[in-house]
C-alpha positions as CSV (number, residue, x, y, z in Angstrom):
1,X,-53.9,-166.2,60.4
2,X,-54.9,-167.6,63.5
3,X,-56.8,-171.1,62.1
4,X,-57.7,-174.4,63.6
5,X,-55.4,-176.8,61.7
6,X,-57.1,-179.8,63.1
7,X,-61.4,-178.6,62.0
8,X,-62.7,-180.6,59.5
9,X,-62.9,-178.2,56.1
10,X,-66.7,-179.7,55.9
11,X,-67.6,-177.9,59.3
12,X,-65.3,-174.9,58.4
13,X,-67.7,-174.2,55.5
14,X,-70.4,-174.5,57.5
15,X,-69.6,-172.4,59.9
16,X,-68.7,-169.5,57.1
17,X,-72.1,-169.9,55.5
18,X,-73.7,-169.8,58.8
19,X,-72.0,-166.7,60.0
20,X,-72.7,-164.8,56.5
21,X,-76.4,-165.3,57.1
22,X,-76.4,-164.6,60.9
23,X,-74.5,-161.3,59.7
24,X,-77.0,-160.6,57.2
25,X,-79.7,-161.2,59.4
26,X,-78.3,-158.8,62.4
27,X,-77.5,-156.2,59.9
28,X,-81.1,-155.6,58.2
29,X,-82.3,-155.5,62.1
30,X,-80.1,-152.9,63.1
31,X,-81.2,-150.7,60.4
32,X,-84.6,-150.8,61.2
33,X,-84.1,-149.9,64.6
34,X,-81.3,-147.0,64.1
35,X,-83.7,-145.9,61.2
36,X,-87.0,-145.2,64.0
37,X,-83.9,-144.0,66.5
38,X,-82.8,-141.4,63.9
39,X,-86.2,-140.4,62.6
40,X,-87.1,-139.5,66.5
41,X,-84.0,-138.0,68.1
42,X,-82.7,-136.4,64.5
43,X,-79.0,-137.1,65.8
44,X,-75.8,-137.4,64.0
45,X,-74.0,-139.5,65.8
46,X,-77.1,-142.1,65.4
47,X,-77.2,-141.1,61.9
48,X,-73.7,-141.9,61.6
49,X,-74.5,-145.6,63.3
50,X,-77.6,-145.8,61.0
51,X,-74.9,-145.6,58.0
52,X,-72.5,-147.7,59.6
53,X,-75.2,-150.8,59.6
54,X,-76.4,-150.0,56.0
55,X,-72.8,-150.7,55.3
56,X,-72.6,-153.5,57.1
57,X,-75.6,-154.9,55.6
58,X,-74.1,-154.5,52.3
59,X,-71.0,-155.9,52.9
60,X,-72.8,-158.6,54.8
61,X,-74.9,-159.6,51.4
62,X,-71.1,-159.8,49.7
63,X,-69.8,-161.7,52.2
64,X,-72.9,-164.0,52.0
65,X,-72.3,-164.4,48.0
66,X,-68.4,-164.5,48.1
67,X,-68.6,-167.4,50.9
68,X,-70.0,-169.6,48.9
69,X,-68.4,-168.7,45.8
70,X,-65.5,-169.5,48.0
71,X,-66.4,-172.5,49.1
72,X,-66.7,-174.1,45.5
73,X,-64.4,-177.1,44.9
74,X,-61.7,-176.9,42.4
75,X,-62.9,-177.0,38.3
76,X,-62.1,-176.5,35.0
77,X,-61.3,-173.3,34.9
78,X,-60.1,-173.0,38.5
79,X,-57.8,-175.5,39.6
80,X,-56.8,-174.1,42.5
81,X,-60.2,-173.5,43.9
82,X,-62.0,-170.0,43.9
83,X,-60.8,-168.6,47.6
84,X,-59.7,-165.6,46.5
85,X,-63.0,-164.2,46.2
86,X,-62.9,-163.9,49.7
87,X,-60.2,-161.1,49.6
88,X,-61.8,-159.6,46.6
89,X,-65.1,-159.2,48.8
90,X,-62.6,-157.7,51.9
91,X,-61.8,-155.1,49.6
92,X,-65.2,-154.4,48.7
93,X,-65.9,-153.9,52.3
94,X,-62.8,-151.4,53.2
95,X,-64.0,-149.3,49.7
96,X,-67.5,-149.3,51.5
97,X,-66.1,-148.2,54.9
98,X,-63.8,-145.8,53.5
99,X,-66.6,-143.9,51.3
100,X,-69.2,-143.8,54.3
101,X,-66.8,-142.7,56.9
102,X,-65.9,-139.7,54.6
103,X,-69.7,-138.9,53.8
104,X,-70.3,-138.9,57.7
105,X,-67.3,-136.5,58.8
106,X,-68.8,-134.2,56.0
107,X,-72.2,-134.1,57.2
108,X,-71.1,-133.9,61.0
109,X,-69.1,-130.7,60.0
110,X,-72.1,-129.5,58.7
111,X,-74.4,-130.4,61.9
112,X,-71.7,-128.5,64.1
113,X,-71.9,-125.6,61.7
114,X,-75.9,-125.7,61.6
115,X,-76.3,-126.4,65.9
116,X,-78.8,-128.6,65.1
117,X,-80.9,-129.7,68.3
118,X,-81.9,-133.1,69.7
119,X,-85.2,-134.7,69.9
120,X,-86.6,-137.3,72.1
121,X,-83.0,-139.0,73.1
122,X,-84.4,-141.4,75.5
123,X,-86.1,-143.1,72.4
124,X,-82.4,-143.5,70.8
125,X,-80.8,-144.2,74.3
126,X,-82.6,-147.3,74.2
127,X,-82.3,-148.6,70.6
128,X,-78.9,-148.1,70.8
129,X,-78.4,-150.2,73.8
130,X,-81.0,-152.9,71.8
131,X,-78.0,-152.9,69.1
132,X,-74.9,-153.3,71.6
133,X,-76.2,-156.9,73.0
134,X,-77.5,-157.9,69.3
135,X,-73.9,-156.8,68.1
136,X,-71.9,-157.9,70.8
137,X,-73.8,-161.6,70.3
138,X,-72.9,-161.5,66.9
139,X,-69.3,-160.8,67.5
140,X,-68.7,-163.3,69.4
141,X,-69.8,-165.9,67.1
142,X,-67.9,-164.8,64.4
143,X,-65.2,-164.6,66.8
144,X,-65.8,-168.1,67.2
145,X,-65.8,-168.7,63.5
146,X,-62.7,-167.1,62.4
147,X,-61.0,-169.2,64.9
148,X,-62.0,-172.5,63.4
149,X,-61.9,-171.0,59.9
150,X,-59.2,-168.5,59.0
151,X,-61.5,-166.9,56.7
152,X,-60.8,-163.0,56.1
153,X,-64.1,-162.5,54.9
154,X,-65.7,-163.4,58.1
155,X,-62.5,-161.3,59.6
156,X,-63.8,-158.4,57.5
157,X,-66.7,-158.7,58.9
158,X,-66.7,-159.0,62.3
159,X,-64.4,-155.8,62.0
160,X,-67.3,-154.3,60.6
161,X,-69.5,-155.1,63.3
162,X,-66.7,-154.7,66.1
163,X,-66.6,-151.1,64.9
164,X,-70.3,-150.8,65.2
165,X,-69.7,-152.0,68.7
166,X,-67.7,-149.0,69.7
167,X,-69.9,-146.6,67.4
168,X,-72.9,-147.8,69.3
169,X,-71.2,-147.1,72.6
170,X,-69.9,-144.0,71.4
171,X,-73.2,-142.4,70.4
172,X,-74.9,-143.9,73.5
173,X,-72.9,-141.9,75.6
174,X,-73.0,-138.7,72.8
175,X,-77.0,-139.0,73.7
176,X,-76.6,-139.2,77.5
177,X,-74.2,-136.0,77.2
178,X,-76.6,-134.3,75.0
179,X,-79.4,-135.4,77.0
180,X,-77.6,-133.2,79.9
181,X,-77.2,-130.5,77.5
182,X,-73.7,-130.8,75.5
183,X,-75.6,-130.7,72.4
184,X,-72.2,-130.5,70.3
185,X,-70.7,-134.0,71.5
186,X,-73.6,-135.8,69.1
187,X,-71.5,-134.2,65.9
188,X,-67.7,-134.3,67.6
189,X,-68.7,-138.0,68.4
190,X,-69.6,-138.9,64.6
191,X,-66.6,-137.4,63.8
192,X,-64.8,-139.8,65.7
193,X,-66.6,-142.9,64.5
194,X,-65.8,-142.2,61.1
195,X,-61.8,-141.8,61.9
196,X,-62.0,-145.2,63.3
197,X,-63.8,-146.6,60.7
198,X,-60.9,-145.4,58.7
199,X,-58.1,-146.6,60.8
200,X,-59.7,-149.6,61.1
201,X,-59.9,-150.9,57.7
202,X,-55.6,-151.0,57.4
203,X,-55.4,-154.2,58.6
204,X,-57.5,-156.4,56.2
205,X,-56.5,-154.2,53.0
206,X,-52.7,-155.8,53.8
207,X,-54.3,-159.1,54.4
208,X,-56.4,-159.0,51.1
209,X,-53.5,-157.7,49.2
210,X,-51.3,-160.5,50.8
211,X,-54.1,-163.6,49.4
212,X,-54.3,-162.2,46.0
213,X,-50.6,-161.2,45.7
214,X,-49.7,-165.0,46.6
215,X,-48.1,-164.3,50.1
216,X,-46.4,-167.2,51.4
217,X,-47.0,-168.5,54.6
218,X,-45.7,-167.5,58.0
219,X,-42.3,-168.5,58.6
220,X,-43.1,-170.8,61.8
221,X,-45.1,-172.8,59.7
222,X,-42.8,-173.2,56.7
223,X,-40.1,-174.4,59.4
224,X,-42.9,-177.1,60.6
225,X,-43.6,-178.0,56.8
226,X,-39.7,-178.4,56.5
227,X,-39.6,-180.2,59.6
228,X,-42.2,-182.7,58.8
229,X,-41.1,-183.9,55.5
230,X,-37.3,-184.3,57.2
231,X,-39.2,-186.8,59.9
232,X,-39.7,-189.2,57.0
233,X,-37.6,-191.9,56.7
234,X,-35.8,-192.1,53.2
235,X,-36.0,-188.4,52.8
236,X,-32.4,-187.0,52.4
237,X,-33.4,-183.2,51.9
238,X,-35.8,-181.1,50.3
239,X,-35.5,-177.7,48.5
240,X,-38.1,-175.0,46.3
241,X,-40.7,-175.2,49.2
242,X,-43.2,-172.9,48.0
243,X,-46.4,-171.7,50.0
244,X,-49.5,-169.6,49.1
245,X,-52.7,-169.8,50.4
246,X,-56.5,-169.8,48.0
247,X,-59.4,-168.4,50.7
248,X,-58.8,-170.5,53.5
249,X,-57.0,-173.4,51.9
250,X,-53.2,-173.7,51.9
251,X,-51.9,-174.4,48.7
252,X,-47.6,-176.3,49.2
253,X,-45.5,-177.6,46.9
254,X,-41.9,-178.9,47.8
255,X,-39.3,-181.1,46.5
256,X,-37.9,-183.6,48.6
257,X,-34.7,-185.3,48.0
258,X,-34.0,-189.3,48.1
259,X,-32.2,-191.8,47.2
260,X,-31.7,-192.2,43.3
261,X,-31.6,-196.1,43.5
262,X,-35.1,-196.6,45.0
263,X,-37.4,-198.2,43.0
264,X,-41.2,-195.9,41.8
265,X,-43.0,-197.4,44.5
266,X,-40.5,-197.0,47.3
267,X,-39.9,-193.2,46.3
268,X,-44.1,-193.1,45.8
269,X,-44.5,-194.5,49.6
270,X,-42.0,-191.9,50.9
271,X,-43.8,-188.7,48.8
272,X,-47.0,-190.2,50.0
273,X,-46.2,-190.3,54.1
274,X,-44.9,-187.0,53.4
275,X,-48.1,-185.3,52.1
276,X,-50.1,-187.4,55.1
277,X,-48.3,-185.6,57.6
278,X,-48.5,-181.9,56.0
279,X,-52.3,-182.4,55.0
280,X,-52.6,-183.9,58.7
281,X,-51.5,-180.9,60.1
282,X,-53.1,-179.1,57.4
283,X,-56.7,-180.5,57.0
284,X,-57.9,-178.9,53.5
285,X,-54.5,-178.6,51.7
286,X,-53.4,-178.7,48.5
287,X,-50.2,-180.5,48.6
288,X,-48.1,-180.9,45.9
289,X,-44.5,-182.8,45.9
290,X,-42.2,-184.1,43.7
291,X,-39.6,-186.0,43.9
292,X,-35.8,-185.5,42.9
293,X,-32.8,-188.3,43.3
294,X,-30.3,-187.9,44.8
């Protein structure tokens, strides 16, 4: 997961909550819009956009709620912090995606079956291009965010809206061709959309799966976990590095090896330099070590 190591966590959260709301936000507006586009022009490809941003709007409210569950510090009950609600909420999402994209091929099949005609396109022409530039704004701050972040929520979602970048496009030019008088491109069109809604959603099922199955971390950073703990002085060796990672917070524990005739505080002093440079270059951490002689 592509992350900023060096953000500070505080501004990482902020930056989650802020991009749940400005998703919310963006997906209530696009409904509204594709809803007037759909009641005027009666097309299936904008119907199939219309149910794309319901879903998004959904998922949206998830994301909003799982964020901040997210965000909640360790307790009680869940020492290791509550980030995998996060991937519980991704999955949420793909069901959503997967269950739309099916009813839409259905009811295209049946608009190609029925030769339903076109109303008033110019009217949709123009909403949809209203909901490329809101979208495309939007993606790009999420963009943003899942930079600094990590978070597969937001990941999830800005798939989401991505998609609904290249549905809107998609039916924009299923209008203009039906607008010429290809009436049948509005239905092949939603077809399409709702394939690559489902071909789209492969990619944060794995990464769910991987969060809640307790996935270790990629390999080039385990080698630079290995590497930073060898840098200290007094440490001989280290062995049982273990890595998972809670949301967007790294959880390692490893054992490093020292001498057996130092006294408590040496071998604390040499434990402690250790966790400052893995929670240095991973800002949010929960490091654990412990300490064996040698």
């Amino acid at each position: 997961m592509d992350t900023d190591k060096n953000f500070d966590p505080l501004k990482r959260g902020q930056l989650m909550r802020r991009a749940s709301l400005a998703s919310v936000i963006t997906a209530f507006t696009l409904i509204l819009a594709k809803l007037v586009a759909w009641l005027f022009t009666g097309s299936v490809s904008v119907l199939a956009s219309l149910v794309d941003s319901m879903l998004d709007a959904m998922a949206s409210l998830v994301n909003l709620f799982a964020v901040r569950y997210s965000l909640k510090p360790a307790d009680d009950d869940h020492q290791f912090g509550h980030g995998k609600a996060e991937s519980l909420a991704a999955l949420v999402q793909t069901a959503f995606i997967c269950g739309s994209a099916i009813f839409l091929i259905f009811h295209a099949i049946d608009d190609l079956r029925s030769r339903s005609e076109l109303n008033n396109e110019q009217i949709g022409i123009w909403v949809i291009l209203f909901s490329i530039v809101l979208t495309g704004a939007l993606v790009l701050y999420q963009g943003y965010v899942v930079r600094h972040t990590g978070s597969v929520t937001i990941k999830a979602d800005a798939l989401h809206y991505r998609m609904d970048l290249l549905t809107n496009a998609s039916v924009l030019v299923a209008l203009v061709l039906s607008y010429l008088g290809y009436k049948s491109m509005d239905a092949w069109v939603a077809i399409g959309i709702a394939v690559y809604m489902l071909y789209g959603v492969r990619e944060i099922v794995m990464e769910s799966f991987d969060l809640l199955m307790d996935r270790q971390l990629p390999s080039e950073q385990l080698v630079e976990i290995e590497s930073l703990a060898l840098s200290v002085a007094g440490v001989q060796g280290l062995h049982d590095l273990r890595t998972r990672r809670s949301g967007t917070t790294p959880i390692i524990q490893i054992d490093i090896e020292m001498d057996g005739s130092l006294t408590l505080h040496q071998a604390h002093d040499i434990a402690e330099a250790v966790m400052v440079l893995i929670m240095d270059r991973f800002p949010g951490a929960d490091v654990t070590i412990h300490q064996d002689p040698v």
